[in-house]
N, C-alpha and C positions, 0 to 999 in steps of 0.2 A: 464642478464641471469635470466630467470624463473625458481623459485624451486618449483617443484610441490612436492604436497604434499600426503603425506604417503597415500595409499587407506585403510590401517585399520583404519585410524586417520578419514578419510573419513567413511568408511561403519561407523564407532561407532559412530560417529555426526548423522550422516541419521538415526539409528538406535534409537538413542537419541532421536532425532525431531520426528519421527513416533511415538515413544510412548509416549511423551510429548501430541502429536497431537492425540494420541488415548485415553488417559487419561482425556483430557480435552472435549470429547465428552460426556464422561461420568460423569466426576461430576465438581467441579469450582476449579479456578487454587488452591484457598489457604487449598483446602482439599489434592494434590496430594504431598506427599513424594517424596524426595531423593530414598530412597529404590522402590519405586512402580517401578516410572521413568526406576531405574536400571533396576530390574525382567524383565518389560515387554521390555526393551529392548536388555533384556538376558545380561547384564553385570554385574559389579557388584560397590560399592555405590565407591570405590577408580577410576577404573574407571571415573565415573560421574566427579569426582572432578578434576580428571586427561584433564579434557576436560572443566566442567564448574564449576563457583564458587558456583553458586546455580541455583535453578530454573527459577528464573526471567531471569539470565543470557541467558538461553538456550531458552525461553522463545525468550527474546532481539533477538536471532542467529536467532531462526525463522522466523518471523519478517522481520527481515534484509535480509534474501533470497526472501521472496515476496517482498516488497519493489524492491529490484535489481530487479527482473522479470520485475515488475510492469513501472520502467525506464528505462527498454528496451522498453519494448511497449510504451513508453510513445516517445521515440527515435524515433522507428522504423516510429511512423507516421509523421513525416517530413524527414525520411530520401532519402534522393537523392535530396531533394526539393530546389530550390534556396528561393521560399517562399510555401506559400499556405493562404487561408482563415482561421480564425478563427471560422468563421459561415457555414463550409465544415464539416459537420456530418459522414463521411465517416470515417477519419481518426480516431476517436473518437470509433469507433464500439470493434475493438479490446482491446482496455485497458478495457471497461467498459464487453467483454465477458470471458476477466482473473479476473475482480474481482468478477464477476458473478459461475463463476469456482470454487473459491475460498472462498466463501463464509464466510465459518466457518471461516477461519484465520483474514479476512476482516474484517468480524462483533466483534471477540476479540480484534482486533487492532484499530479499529475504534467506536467500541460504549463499550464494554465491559471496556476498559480502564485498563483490567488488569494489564499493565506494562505502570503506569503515563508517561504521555509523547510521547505515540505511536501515538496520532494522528499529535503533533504537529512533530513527529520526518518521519511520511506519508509528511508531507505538505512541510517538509526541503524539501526533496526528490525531489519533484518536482521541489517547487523553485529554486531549483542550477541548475538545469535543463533550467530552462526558466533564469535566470542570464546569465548559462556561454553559452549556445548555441543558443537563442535566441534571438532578438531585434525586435520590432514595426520596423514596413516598414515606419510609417510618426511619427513624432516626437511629443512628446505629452508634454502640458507646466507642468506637473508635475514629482514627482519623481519615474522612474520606475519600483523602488523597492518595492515601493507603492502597485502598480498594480501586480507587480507579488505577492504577498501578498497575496491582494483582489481577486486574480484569482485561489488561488491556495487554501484558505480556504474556497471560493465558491466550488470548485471542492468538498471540503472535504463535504462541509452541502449537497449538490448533494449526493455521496455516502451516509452519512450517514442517509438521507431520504430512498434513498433505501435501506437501509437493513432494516432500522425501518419496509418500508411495506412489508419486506418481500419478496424481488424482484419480486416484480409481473410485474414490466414493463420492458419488454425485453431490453437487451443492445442495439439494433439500436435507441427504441424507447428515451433512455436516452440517446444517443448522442444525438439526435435531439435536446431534451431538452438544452443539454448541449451549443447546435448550437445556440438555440433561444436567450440563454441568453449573448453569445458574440456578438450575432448580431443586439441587442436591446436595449433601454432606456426603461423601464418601465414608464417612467413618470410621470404622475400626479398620486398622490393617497389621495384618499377619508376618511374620515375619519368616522368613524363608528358613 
């Protein structure tokens, strides 16, 4: 049986995350109070507590809702598929134009580091993903945990290249990137 849950319990969470989220547009996470948090999201600091233990926590809840988004789409592009390519840019367009979307949340989660741990706890994210619903089509003589690894904190320095510049290159144009690199040996390289 599924217990759904309170819709006050609900709106005050959302209401919490929006001013968390509008808070943090305006000045850095370790300047925002309990109280602020509360005001601007019309409740009051018992409330808060009533729902989080402190800021970081709410902070964490955040997070954890784009993340979930983010393995849905990350889902939705092999779904129905018995396989697909790796080096198939297509599938790829959407995750990269929800994080594009999303920006602000992306860039605190991913470069900002405000809450130690959100990039590597982005990377879980996937990995379990490519673990429990995934496998190589041909068998590879190492360990594939390996590689989901290397694939998943490659995806991560990809993102985080992009927001460094600022996303100037479109989400198709970053699959693509993202196509060339599963479908490539770089090989040789030169030494300076």
């Amino acid at each position: 049986m599924v217990v759904k849950e309170d819709r006050r319990v609900v709106r005050t969470r959302t209401n919490l995350k929006s001013a968390m989220l509008k808070l943090l547009s305006e000045k850095d996470f370790k300047e925002i109070s309990i109280t602020e948090i509360s005001k601007v999201a019309n409740c009051n600091r018992v409330t808060f507590y009533s729902h989080y233990k402190d800021s970081s926590h709410l902070l964490e809840d955040i997070f954890q809702d784009y993340l979930e988004q983010l393995a849905q789409y990350f889902r939705d592009s092999f779904k129905g598929k018995k396989s697909f390519l790796l080096s198939d840019p297509t599938r790829n367009v959407p995750i990269f134009e929800y994080v594009q979307k999303n920006q602000f949340v992306f860039s605190l989660m991913l470069i900002g580091e405000v809450i130690p741990g959100s990039q590597n706890h982005f990377c879980e994210t996937i990995t379990s993903i490519s673990r429990s619903e995934l496998q190589l089509k041909e068998e590879v003589w190492f360990d594939i945990e390996a590689i989901n690894f290397y694939e998943t904190y490659a995806l991560l320095g990809l993102f985080i290249f992009w927001i460094k510049e600022d996303f100037q290159t479109t989400p198709e144009e970053m699959a693509q990137r993202l196509s060339f690199l599963h479908s490539t040996s770089l090989g040789e390289a030169i030494v300076k």
